[in-house]
N, CA, C and O atoms as CSV, one atom per row, in Angstrom:
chain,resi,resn,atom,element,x,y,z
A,1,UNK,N,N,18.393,-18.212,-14.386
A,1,UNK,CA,C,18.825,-17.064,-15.144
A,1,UNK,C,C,17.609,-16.309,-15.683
A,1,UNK,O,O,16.707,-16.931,-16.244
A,2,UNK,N,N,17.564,-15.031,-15.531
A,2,UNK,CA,C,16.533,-14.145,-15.679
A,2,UNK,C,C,16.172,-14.087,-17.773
A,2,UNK,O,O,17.106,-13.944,-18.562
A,3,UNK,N,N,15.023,-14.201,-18.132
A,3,UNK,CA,C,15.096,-14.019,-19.841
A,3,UNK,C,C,15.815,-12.936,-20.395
A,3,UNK,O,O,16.123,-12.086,-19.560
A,4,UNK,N,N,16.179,-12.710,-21.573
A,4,UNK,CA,C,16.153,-11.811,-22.141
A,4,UNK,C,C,15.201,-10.671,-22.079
A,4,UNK,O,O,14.029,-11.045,-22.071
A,5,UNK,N,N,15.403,-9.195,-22.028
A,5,UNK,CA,C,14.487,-8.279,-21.977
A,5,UNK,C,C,13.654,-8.444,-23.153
A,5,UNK,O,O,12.545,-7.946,-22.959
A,6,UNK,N,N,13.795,-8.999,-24.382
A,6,UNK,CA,C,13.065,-9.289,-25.265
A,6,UNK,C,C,11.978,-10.171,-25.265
A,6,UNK,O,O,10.869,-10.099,-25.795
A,7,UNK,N,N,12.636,-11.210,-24.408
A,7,UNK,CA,C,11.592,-12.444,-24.292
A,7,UNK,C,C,10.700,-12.480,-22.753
A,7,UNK,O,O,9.942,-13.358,-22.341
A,8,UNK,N,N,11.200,-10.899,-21.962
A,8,UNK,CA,C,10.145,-10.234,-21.021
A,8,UNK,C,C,9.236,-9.553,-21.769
A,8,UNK,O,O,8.213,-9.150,-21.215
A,9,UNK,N,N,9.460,-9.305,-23.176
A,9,UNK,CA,C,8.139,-8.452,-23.693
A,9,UNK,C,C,9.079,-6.853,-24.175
A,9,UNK,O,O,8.315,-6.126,-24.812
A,10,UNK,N,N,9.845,-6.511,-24.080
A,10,UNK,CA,C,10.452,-5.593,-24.218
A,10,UNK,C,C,11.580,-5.591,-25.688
A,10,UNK,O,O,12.783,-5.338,-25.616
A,11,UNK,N,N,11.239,-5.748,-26.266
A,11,UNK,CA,C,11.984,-5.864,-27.931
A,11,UNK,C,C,11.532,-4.519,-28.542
A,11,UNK,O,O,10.648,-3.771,-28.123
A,12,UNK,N,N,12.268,-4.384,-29.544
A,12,UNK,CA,C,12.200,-3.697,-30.744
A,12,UNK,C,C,11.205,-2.805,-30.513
A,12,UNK,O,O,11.417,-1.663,-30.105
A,13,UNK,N,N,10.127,-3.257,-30.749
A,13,UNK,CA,C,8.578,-2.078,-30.577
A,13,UNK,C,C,8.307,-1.403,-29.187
A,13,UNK,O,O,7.373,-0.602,-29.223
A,14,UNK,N,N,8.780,-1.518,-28.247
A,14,UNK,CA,C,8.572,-1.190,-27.097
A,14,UNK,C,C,10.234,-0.260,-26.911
A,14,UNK,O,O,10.271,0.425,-25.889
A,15,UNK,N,N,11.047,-0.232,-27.473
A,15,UNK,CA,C,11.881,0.262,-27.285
A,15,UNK,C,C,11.638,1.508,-28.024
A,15,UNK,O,O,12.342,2.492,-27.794
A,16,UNK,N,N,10.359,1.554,-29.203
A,16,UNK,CA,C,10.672,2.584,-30.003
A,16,UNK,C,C,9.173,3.366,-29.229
A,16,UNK,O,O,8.787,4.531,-29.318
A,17,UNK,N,N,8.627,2.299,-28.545
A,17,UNK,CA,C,7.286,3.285,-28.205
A,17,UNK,C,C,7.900,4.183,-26.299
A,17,UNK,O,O,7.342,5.094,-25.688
A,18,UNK,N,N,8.872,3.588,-26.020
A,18,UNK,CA,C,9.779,3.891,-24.849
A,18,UNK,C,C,10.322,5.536,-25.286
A,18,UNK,O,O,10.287,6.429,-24.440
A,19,UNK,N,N,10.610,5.684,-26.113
A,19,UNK,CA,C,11.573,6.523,-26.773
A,19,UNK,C,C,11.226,7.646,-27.253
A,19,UNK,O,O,11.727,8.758,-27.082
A,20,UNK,N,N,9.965,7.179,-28.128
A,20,UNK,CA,C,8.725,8.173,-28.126
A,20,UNK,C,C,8.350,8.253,-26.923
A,20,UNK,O,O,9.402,8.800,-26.591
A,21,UNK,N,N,7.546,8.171,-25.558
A,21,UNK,CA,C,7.067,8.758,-24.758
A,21,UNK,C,C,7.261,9.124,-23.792
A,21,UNK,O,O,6.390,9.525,-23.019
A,22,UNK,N,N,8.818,9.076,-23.502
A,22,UNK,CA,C,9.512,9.598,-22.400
A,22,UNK,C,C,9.706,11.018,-22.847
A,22,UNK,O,O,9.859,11.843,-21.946
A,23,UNK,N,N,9.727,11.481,-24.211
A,23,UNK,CA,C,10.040,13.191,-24.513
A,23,UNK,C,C,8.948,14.049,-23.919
A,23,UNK,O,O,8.921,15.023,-23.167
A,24,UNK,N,N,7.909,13.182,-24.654
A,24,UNK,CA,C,6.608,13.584,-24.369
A,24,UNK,C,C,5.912,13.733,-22.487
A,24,UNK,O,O,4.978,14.453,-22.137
A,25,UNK,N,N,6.684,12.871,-21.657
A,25,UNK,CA,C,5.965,12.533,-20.526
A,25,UNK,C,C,7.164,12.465,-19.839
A,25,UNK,O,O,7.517,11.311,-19.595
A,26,UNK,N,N,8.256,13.769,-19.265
A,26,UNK,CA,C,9.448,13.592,-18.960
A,26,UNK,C,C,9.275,13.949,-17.224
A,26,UNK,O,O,10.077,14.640,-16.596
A,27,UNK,N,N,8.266,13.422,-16.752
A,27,UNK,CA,C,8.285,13.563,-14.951
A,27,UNK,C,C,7.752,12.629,-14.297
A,27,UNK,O,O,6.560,12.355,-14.436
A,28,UNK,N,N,8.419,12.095,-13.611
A,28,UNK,CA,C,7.805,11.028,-12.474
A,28,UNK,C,C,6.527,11.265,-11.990
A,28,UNK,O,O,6.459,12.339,-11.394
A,29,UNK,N,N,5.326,10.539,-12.046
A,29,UNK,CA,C,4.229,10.856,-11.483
A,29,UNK,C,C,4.161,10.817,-10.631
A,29,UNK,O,O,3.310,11.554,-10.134
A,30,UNK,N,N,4.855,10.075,-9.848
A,30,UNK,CA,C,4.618,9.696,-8.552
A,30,UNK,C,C,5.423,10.913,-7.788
A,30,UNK,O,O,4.757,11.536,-6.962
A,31,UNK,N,N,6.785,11.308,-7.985
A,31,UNK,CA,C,7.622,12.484,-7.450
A,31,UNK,C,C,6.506,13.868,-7.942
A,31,UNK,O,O,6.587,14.796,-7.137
A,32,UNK,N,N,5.613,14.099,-8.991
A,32,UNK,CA,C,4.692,15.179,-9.372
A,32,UNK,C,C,3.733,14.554,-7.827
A,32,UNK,O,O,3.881,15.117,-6.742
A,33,UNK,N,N,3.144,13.794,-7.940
A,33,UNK,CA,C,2.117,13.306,-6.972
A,33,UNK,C,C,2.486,14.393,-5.618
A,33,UNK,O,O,1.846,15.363,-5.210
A,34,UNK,N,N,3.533,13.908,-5.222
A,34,UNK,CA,C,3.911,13.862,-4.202
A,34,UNK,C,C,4.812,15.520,-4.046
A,34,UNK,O,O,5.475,16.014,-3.134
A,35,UNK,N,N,4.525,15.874,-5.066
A,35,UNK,CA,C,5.347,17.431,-4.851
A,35,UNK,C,C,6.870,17.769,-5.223
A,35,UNK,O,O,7.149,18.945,-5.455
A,36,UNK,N,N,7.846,16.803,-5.290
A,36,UNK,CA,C,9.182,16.529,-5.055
A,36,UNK,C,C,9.229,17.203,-6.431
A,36,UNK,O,O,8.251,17.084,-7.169
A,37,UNK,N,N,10.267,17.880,-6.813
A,37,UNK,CA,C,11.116,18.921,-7.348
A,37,UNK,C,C,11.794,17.511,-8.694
A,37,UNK,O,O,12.382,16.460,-8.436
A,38,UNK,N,N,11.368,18.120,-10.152
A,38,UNK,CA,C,12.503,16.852,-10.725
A,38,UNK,C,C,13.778,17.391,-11.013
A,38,UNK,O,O,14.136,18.514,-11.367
A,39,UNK,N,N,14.772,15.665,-10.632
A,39,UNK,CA,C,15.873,16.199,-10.899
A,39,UNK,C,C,15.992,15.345,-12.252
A,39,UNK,O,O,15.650,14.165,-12.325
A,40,UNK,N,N,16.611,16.219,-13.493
A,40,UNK,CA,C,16.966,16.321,-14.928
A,40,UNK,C,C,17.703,15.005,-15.052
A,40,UNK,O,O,17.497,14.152,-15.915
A,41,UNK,N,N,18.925,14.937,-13.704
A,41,UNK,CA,C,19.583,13.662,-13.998
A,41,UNK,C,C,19.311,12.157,-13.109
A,41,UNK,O,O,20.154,11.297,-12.851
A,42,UNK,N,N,18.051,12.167,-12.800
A,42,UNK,CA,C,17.253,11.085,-11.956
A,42,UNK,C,C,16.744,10.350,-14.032
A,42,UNK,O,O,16.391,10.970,-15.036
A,43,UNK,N,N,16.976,8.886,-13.782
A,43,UNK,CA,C,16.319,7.631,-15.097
A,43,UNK,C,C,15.329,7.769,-14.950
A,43,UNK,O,O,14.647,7.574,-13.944
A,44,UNK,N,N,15.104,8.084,-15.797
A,44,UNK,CA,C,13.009,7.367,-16.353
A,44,UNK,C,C,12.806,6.065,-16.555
A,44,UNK,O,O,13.743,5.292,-16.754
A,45,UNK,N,N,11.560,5.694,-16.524
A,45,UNK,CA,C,10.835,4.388,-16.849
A,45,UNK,C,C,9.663,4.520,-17.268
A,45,UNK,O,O,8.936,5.424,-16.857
A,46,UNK,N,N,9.305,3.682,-18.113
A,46,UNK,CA,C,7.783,3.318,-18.728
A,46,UNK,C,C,7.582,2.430,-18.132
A,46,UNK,O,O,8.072,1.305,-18.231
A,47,UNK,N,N,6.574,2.960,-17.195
A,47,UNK,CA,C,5.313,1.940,-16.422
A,47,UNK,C,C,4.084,1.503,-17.440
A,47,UNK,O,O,3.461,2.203,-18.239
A,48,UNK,N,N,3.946,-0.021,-17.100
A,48,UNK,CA,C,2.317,-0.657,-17.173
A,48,UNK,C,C,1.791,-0.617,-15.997
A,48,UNK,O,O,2.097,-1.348,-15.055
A,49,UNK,N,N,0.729,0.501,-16.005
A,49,UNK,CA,C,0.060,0.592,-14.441
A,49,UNK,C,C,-0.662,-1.015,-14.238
A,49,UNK,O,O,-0.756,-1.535,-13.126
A,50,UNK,N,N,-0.999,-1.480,-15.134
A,50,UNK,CA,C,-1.600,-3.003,-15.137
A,50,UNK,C,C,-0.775,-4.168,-14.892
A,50,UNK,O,O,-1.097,-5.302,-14.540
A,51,UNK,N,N,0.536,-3.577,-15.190
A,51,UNK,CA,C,1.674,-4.513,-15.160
A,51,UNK,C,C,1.691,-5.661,-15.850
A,51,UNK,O,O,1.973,-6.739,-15.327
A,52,UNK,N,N,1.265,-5.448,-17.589
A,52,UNK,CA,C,0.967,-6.294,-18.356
A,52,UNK,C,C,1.552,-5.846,-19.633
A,52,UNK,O,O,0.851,-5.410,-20.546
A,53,UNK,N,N,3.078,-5.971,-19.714
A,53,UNK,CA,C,3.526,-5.710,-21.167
A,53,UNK,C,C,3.153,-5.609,-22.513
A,53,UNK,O,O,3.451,-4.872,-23.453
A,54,UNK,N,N,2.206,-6.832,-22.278
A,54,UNK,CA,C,1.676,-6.750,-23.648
A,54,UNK,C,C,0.606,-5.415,-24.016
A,54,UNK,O,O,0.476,-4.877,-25.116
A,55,UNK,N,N,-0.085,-5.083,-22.766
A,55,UNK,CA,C,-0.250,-4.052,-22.989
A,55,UNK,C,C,0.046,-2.266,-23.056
A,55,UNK,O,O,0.200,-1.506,-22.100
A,56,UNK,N,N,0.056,-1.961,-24.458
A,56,UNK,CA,C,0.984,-0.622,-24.205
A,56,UNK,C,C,0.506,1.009,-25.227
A,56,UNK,O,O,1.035,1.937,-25.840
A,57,UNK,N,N,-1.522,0.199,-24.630
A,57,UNK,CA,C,-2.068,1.235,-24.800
A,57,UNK,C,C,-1.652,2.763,-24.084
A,57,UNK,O,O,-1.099,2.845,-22.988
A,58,UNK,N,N,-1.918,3.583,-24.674
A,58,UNK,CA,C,-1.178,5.173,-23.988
A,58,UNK,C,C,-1.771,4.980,-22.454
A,58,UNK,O,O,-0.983,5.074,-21.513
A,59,UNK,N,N,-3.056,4.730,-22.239
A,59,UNK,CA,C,-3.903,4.804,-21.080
A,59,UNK,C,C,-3.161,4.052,-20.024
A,59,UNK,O,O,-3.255,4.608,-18.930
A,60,UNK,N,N,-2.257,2.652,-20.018
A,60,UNK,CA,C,-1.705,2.138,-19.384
A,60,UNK,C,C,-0.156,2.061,-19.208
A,60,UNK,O,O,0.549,1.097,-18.907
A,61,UNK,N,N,0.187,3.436,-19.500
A,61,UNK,CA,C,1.665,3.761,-19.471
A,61,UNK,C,C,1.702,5.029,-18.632
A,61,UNK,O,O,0.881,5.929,-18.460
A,62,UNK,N,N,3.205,4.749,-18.063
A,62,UNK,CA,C,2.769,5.927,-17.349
A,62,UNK,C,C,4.668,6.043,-16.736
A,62,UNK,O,O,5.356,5.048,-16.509
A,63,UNK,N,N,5.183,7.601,-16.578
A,63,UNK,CA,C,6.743,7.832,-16.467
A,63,UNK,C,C,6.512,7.998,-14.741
A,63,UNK,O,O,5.807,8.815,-14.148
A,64,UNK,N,N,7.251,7.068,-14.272
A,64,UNK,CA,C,8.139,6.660,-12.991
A,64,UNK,C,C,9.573,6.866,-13.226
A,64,UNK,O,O,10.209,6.381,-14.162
A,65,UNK,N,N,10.190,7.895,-11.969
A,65,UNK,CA,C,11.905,7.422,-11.760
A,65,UNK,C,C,12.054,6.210,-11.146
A,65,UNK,O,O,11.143,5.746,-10.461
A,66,UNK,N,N,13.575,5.375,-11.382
A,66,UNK,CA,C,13.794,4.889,-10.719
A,66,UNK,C,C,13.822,4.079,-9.609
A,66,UNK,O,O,13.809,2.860,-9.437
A,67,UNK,N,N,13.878,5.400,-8.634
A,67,UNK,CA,C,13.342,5.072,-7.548
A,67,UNK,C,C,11.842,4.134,-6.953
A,67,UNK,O,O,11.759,3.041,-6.392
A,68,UNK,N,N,10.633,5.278,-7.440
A,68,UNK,CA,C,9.455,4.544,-7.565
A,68,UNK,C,C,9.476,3.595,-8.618
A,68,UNK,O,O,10.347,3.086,-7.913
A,69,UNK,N,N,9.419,3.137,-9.225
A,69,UNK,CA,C,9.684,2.110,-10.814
A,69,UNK,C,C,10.239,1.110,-9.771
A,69,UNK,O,O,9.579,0.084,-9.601
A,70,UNK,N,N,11.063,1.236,-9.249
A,70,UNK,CA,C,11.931,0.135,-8.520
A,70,UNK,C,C,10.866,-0.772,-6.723
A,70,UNK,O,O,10.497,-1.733,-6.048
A,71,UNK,N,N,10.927,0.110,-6.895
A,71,UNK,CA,C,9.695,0.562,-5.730
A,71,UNK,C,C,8.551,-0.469,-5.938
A,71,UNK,O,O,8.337,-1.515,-5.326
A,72,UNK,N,N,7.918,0.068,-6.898
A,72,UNK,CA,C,6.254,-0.982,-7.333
A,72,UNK,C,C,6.853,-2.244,-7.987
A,72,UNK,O,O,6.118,-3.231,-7.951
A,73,UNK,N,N,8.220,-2.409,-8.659
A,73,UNK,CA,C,8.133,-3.678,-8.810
A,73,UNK,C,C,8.434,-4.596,-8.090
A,73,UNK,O,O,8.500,-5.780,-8.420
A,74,UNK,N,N,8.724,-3.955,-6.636
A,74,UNK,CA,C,9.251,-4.837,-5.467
A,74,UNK,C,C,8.270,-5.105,-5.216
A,74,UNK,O,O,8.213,-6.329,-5.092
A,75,UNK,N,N,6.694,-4.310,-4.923
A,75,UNK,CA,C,5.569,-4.448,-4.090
A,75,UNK,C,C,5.046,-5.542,-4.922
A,75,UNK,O,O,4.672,-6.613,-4.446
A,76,UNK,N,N,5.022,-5.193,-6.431
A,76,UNK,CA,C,4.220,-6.290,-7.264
A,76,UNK,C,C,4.673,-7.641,-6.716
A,76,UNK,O,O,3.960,-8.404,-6.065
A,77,UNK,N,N,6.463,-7.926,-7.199
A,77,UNK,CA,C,6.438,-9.209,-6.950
A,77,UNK,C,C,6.399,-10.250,-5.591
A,77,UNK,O,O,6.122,-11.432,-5.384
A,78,UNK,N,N,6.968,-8.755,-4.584
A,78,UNK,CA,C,6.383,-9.912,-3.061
A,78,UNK,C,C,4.907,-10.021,-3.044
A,78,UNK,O,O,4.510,-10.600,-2.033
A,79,UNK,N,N,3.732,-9.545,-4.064
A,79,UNK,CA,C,2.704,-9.648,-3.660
A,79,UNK,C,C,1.956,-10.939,-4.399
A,79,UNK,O,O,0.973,-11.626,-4.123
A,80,UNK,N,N,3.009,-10.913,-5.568
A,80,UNK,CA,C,3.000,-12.230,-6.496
A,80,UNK,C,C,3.630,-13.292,-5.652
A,80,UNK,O,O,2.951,-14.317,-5.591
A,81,UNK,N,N,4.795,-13.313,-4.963
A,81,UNK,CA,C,5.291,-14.065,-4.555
A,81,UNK,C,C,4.464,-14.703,-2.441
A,81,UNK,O,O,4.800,-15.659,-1.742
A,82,UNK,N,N,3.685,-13.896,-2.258
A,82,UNK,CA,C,3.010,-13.938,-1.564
A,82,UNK,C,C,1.684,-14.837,-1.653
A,82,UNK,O,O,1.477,-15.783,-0.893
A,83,UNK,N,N,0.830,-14.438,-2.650
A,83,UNK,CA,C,-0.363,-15.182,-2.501
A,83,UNK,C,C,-0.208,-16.519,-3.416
A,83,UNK,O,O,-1.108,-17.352,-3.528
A,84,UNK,N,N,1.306,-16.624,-4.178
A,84,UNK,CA,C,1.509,-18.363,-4.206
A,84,UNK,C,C,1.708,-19.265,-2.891
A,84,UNK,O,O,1.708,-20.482,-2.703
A,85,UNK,N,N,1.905,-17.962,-1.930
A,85,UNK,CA,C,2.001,-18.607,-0.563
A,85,UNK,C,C,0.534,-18.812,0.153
A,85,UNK,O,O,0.507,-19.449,1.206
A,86,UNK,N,N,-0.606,-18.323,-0.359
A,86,UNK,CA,C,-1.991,-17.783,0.416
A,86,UNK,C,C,-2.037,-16.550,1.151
A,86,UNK,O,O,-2.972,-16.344,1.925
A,87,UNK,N,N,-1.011,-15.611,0.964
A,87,UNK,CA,C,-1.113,-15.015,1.840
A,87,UNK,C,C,-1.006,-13.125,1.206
A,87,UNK,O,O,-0.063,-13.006,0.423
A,88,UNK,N,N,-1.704,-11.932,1.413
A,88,UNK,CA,C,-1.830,-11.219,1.117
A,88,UNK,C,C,-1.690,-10.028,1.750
A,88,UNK,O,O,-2.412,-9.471,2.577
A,89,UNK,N,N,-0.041,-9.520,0.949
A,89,UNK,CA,C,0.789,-8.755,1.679
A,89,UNK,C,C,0.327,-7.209,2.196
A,89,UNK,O,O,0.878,-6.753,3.198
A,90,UNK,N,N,-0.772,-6.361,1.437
A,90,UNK,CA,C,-1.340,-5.339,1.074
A,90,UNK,C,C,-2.750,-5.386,2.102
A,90,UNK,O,O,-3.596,-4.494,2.031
């Protein structure tokens, strides 16, 4: 059974620093990157480009839709789940 989002690092303070910086930072970087048009009713996410919760300096945050958000955490964990194997997916 997967933890609590709290006891992933995601409680109280991260919900309020979530909340604050999605007003502030309301476009997918990766859909800006890439040119794609935003749509208003596509979810946001607060990325750790480090992929380290605990950290949630401004410098290591960063607004992903969905889509991509969903995206890098697939790549992260087959890549985690990879080199417990020896082997390096990238």
């Amino acid at each position: 059974m997967r933890p609590s989002a709290a006891r992933r690092g995601y409680g109280p303070a991260w919900r309020r620093l979530r909340a604050w910086y999605l007003p502030r930072h309301p476009v997918c970087v990766e859909c800006e990157r890439l040119g794609l048009a935003p749509d208003p009713r596509t979810a946001l996410e607060v990325d750790h480009i480090d992929g380290d919760v605990t950290n949630c300096a401004l410098s290591n945050l960063r607004t992903l839709c969905k889509r991509h958000h969903s995206a890098r955490t697939a790549r992260d964990q087959a890549f985690v789940r990879s080199r417990r194997k020896g082997v390096n997916p990238r």
